[in-house]
TORPA-4810 file (N, C-alpha, C, O; in nm, 3 decimals):
<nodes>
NODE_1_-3.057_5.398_1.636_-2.916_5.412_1.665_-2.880_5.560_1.660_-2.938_5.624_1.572_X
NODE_2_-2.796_5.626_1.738_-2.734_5.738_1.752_-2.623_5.759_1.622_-2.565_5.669_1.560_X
NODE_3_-2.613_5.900_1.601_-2.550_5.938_1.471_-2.430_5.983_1.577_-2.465_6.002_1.694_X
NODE_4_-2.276_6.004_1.537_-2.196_6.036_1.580_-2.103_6.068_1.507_-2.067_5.992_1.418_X
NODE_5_-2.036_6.207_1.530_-1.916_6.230_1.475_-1.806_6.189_1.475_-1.765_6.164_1.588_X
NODE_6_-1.708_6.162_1.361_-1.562_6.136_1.373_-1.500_6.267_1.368_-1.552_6.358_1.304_X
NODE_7_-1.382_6.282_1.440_-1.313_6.405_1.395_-1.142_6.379_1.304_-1.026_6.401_1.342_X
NODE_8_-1.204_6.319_1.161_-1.119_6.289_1.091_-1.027_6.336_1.014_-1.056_6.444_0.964_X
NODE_9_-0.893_6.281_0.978_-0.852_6.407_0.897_-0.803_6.295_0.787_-0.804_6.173_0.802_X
NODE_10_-0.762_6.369_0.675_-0.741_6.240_0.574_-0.580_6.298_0.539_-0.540_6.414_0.549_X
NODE_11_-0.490_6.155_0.486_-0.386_6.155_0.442_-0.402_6.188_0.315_-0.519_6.159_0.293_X
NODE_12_-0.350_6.236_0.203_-0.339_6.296_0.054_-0.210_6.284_0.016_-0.110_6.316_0.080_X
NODE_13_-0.220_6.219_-0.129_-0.130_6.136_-0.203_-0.089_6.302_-0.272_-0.157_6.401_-0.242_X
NODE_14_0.066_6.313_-0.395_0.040_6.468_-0.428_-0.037_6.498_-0.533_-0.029_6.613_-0.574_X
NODE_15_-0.129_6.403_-0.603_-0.299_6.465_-0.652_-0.372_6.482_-0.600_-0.485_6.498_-0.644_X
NODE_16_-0.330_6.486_-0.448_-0.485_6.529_-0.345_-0.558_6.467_-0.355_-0.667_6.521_-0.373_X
NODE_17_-0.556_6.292_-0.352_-0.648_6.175_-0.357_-0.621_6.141_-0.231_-0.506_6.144_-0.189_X
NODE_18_-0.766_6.090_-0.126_-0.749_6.041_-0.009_-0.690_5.954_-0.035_-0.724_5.903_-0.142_X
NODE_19_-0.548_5.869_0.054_-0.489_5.742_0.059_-0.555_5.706_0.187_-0.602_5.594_0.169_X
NODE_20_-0.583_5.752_0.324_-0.550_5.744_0.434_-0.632_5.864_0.549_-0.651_5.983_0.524_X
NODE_21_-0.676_5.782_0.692_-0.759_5.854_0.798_-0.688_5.812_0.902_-0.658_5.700_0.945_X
NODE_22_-0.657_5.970_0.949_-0.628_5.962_1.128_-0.763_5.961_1.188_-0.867_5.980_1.125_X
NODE_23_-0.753_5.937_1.314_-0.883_5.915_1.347_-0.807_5.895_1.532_-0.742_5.803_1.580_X
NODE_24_-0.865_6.053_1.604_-0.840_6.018_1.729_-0.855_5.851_1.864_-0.961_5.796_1.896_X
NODE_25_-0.757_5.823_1.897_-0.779_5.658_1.997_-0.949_5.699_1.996_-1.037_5.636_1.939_X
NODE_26_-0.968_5.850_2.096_-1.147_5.795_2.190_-1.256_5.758_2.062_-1.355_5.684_2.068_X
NODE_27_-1.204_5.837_1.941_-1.270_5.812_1.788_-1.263_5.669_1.745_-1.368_5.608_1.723_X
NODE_28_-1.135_5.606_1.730_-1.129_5.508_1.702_-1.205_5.314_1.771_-1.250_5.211_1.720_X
NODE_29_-1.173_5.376_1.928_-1.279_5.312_2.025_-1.444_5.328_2.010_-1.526_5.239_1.987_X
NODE_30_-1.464_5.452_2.028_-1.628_5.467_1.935_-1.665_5.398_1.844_-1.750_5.310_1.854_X
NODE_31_-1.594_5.438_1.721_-1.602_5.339_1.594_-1.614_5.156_1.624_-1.698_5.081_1.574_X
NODE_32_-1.493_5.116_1.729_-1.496_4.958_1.712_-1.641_4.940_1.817_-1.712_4.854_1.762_X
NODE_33_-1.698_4.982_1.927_-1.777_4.980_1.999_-1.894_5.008_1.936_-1.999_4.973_1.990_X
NODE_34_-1.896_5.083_1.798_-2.032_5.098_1.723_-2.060_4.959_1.634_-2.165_4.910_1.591_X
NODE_35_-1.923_4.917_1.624_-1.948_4.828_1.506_-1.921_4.697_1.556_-1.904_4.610_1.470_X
NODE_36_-1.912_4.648_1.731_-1.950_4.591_1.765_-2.106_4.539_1.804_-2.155_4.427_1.815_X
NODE_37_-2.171_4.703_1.820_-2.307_4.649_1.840_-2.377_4.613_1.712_-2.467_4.529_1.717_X
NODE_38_-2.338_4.679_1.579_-2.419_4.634_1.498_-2.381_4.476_1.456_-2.475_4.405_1.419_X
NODE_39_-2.246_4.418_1.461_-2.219_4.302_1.474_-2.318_4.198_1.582_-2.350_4.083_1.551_X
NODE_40_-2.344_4.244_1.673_-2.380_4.186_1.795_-2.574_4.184_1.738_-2.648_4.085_1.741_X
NODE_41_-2.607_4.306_1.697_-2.749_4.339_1.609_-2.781_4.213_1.538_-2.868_4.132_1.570_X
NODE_42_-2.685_4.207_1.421_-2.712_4.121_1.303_-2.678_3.975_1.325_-2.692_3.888_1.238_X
NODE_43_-2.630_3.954_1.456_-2.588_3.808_1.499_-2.760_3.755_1.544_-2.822_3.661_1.495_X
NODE_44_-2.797_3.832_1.631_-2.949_3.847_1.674_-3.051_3.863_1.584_-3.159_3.806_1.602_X
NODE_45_-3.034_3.923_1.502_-3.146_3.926_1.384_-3.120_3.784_1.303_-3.198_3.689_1.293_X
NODE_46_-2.987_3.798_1.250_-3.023_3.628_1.175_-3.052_3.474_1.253_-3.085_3.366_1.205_X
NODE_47_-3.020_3.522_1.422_-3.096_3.399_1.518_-3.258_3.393_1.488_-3.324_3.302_1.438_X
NODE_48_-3.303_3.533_1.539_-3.444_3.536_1.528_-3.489_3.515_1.392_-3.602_3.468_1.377_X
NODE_49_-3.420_3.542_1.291_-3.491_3.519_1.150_-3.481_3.313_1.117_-3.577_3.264_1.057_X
NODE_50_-3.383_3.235_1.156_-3.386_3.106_1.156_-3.467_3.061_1.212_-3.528_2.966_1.162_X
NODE_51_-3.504_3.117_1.353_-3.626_3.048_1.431_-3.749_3.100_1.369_-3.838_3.020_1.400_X
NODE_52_-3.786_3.172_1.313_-3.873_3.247_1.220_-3.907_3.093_1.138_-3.990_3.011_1.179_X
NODE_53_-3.839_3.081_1.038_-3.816_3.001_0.927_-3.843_2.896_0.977_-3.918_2.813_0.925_X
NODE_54_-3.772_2.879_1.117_-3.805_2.668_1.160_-3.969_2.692_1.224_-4.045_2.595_1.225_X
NODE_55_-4.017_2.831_1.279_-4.176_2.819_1.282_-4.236_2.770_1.173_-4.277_2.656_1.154_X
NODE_56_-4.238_2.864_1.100_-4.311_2.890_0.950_-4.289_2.721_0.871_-4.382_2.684_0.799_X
NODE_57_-4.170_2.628_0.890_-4.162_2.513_0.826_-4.280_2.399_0.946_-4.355_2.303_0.929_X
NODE_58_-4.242_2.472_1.044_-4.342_2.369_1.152_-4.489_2.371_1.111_-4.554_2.267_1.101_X
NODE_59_-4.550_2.510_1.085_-4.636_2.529_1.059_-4.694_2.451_0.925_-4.807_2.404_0.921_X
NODE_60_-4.628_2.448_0.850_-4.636_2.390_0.679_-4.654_2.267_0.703_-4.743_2.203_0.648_X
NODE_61_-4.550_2.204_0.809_-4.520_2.066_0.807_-4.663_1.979_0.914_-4.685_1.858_0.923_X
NODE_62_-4.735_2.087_0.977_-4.842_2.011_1.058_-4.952_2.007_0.947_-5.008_1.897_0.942_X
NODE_63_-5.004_2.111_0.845_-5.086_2.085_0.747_-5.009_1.927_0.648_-5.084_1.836_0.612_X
NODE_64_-4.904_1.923_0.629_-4.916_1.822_0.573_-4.901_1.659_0.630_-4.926_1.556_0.567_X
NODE_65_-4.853_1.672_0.763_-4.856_1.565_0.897_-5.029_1.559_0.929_-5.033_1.502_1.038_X
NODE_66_-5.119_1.578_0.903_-5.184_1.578_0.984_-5.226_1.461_1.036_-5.225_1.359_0.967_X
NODE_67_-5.276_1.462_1.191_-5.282_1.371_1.261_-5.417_1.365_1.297_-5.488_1.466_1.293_X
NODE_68_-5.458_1.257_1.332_-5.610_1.205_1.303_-5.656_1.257_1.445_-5.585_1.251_1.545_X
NODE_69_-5.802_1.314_1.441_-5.799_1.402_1.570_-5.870_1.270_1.659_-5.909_1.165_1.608_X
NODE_70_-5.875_1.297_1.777_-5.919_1.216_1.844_-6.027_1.248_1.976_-5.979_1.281_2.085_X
NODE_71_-6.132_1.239_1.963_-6.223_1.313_2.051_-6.206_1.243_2.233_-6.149_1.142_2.273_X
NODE_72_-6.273_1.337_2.299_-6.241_1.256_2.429_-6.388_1.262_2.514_-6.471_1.351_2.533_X
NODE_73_-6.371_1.090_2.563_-6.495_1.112_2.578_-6.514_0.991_2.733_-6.423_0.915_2.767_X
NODE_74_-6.629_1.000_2.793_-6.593_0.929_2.941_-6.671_0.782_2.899_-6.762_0.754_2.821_X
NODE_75_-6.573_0.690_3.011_-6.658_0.554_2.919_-6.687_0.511_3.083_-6.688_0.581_3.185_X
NODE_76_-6.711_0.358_3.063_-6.792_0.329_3.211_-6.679_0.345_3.357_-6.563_0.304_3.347_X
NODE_77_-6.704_0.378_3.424_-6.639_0.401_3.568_-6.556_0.529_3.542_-6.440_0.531_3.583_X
NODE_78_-6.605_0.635_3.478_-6.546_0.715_3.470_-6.421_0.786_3.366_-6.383_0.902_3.347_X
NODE_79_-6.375_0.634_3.304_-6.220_0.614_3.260_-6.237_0.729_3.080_-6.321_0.716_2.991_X
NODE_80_-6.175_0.782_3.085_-6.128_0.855_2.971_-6.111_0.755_2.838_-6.005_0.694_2.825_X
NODE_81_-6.181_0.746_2.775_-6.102_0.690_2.620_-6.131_0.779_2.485_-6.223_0.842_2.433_X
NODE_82_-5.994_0.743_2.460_-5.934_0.834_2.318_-5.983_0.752_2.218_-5.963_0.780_2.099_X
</nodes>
């Protein structure tokens, strides 16, 4: 991801504690457009991480399914039996 500047200025209470940021519109559009993609990022990462998880349970779940193998083999006239 690209680093980008704000050109911010801060509001100050009279102890000179930030209360508050201006923050130019094209600044402020940047900002929601950055933090749309990382929204849009982490929507995608926790898809791919669930399908992750429903592999990894598939995988677990065929060691303990297992299914009786079945060889294949030709019987008279050709015919396939399992």
């Amino acid at each position: 991801m690209t680093n980008f500047s704000l050109n911010e200025q801060y509001l100050v209470d009279k102890d000179g504690r930030r209360v508050g940021v201006v923050l130019t519109i094209q600044d402020y559009q940047r900002l929601l457009r950055h933090l749309e993609e990382l929204e849009a990022y982490q929507s995608a990462r926790e898809e791919i991480n669930i399908v992750d998880q429903l592999l990894a349970e598939a995988k677990q779940g065929d060691k303990e399914d297992s299914l009786p193998t079945f060889r294949r083999r030709s019987g008279p006239g050709g015919m396939i039996v399992i």
